[in-house]
C-alpha positions, 0 to 999 in steps of 0.5 A: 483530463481536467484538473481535480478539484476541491472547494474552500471549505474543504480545504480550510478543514485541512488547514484547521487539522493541521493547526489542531494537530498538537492539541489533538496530540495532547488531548490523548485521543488515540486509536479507534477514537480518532475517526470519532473525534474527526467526525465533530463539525468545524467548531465542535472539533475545536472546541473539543481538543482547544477550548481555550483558543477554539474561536480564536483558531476557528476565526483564523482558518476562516479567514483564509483566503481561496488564493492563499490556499490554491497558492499553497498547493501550487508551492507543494506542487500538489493539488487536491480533491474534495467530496464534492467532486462527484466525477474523482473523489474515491466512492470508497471514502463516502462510505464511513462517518468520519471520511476526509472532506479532502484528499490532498495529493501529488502524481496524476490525478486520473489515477483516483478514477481506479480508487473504488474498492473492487479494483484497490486492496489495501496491503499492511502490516509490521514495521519491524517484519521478518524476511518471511514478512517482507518477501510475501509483501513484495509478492503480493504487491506484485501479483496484485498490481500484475491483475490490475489491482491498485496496491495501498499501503501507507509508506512505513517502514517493513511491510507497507515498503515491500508492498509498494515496491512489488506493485511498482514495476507492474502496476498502480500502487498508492501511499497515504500518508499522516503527514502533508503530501509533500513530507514523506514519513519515514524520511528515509523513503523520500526516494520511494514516496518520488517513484510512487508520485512519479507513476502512482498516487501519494495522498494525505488529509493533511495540508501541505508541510505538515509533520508526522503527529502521533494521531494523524496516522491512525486518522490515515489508516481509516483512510487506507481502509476506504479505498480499499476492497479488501485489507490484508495484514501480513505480520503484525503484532497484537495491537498495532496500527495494522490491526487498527486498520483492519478494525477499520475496514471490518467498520466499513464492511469491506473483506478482511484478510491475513497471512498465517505465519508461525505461532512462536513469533511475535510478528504473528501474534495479530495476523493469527488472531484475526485467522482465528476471528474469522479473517479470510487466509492469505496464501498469495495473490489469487486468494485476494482477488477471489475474495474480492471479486469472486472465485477465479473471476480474474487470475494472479499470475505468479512471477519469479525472480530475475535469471542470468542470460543463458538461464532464461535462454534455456527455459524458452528453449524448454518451452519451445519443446526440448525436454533434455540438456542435450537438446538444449545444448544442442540449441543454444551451442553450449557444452553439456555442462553449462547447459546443466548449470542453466538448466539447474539455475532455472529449476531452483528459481521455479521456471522448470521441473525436472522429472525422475528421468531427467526430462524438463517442463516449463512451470506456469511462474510468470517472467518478473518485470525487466525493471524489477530489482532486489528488494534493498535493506530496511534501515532504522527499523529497530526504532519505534516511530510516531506511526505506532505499526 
């Protein structure tokens, strides 16, 4: 695998991003006009945020060096991708105005072949989620990325951190992020941003060592909407970053879908007026992947929690064809009473039913991945950060 490229003059519009971004700020340019103004050339951008030092800052990013900024990206140990590499840049990103001259990127760059829309959704959705939030996220990141589905999210705290960590045992999950590729945002998932890069994709428009800036994440959500087929917002208030981000991929034509959850919560709010607007309902994986890619042209096979040793022991009993607990007793050489509790464990976790008189199936719930680990607490989420969600 060759190594991806990008051209000097795609990196050089990073480099002048990144010198804008504190006049962008103050410029009070928000929300859906942001892909407006990053649509503007070289010039007409500057000229528009920093009229008073447009030339002087304009002159300076074109004196940059092919050197210096290959060097740079070697110091970040990223590297980066531009439009004009037809072989790598994802196709989804060619679609809008207004689309990144440059990803800049860490992970394994061959991963961005499997970045076209039919086979990447994009899961996002409130900072502040609820357990109901949080737990279908990991699910659908999952389920998802068990199908073959690239899972992108955008590293927040809430629902783009379940997400990630679904997908991350069973599949490709990718985080694009406001800031530089090499500054996680939240800090407080730089551990999550490593294992991403380690067997996904972090990616960023940003040049390398830039700081979170109140724009840049809206200028990332449109980015999130590219890659993907199909958006899903599981919680979000009624103006968000996450409704920002399914605004984006209406713009883009591509398929819209939210989570139903209860009317009286205000994490709700969003996702139910997008339902009442014409999103399609997401109840689980499969929803997705028929919208998609048509109805039951692949299948989510649900997983469930992780089973003590002798629980699991009795559900493959179960599936070997014993119906009772005392033929799974019998099998395993446990005494009636701890078959009963093994088999009691598996039935409340979803891996066996049990008829009226007492005789037990195996249910279609998938085994989880044997990496697959709790999902560990949401620190700081009470605090509204720069990305707005």
């Amino acid at each position: 695998m060759r190594e991806p490229t990008a051209c000097a003059g795609c990196l050089r519009r990073g480099q002048l991003m990144g010198r804008l971004a504190p006049y962008i700020d103050r410029s009070g340019m928000r929300g859906a006009r942001i892909p407006e103004l990053l649509r503007l050339s070289n010039d007409d951008l500057a000229h528009a945020v920093a009229p008073g030092v447009a030339e002087q800052i304009v002159e300076s990013v074109a004196s940059i060096g092919e050197g210096q900024l290959r060097e740079e990206l070697a110091r970040s140990r990223c590297w980066a991708c531009c439009q004009h590499d037809e072989s790598l840049f994802p196709g989804g990103l060619r679609d809008g105005a207004g689309a990144p001259w440059a990803l800049i990127g860490q992970g394994d760059p061959a991963l961005l072949a499997r970045l076209e829309p039919h086979d990447a959704v994009a899961v996002v959705g409130s900072r502040r989620a609820s357990s109901y939030g949080r737990e279908v996220s990991r699910q659908l990141g999952a389920d998802l990325a068990r199908a073959g589905m690239a899972v992108v999210s955008g590293l927040a705290f809430g629902v783009d951190a379940c997400a990630h960590r679904g997908a991350l045992d069973d599949g490709l999950t990718v985080a694009v992020l406001g800031t530089g590729a090499d500054v996680p945002y939240p800090t407080n998932h730089r551990s999550l941003a490593r294992r991403i890069a380690e067997s996904g994709l972090i990616l960023s428009e940003m040049p390398p060592g830039t700081g979170a800036w109140r724009w840049s994440f809206p200028a990332r959500n449109r980015i999130i909407a590219g890659l993907a087929g199909m958006t899903v917002v599981v919680e979000a208030a009624e103006r968000s970053g996450s409704i920002l981000t399914a605004d984006f991929a209406v713009d883009l034509g591509r398929d819209l879908g939210a989570v139903p959850g209860p009317v009286s919560a205000r994490t709700s709010v969003g996702t139910n007026a997008l339902l009442a607007n014409g999103a399609a309902v997401v109840r689980d994986a499969q929803d997705v992947l028929d919208s998609v890619l048509g109805p039951q042209a692949r299948g989510a096979e649900p997983a469930g929690e992780a089973l003590s040793a002798g629980a699991r022991l009795a559900v493959q009993v179960v599936e070997q064809g014993a119906t009772t607990c005392d033929e799974v007793a019998a099998v395993l050489g446990l005494s009636a009473g701890d078959a009963a509790a093994a088999l009691s464990a598996a039935e409340g976790a979803g891996y066996v039913r049990v008829s009226l008189v007492g005789a037990y199936t195996r249910t279609e719930l998938a085994w989880p991945s044997t990496s697959a680990s709790a999902e560990p607490g949401t620190p700081a989420e009470g605090q509204k950060g720069v990305d707005g969600s």
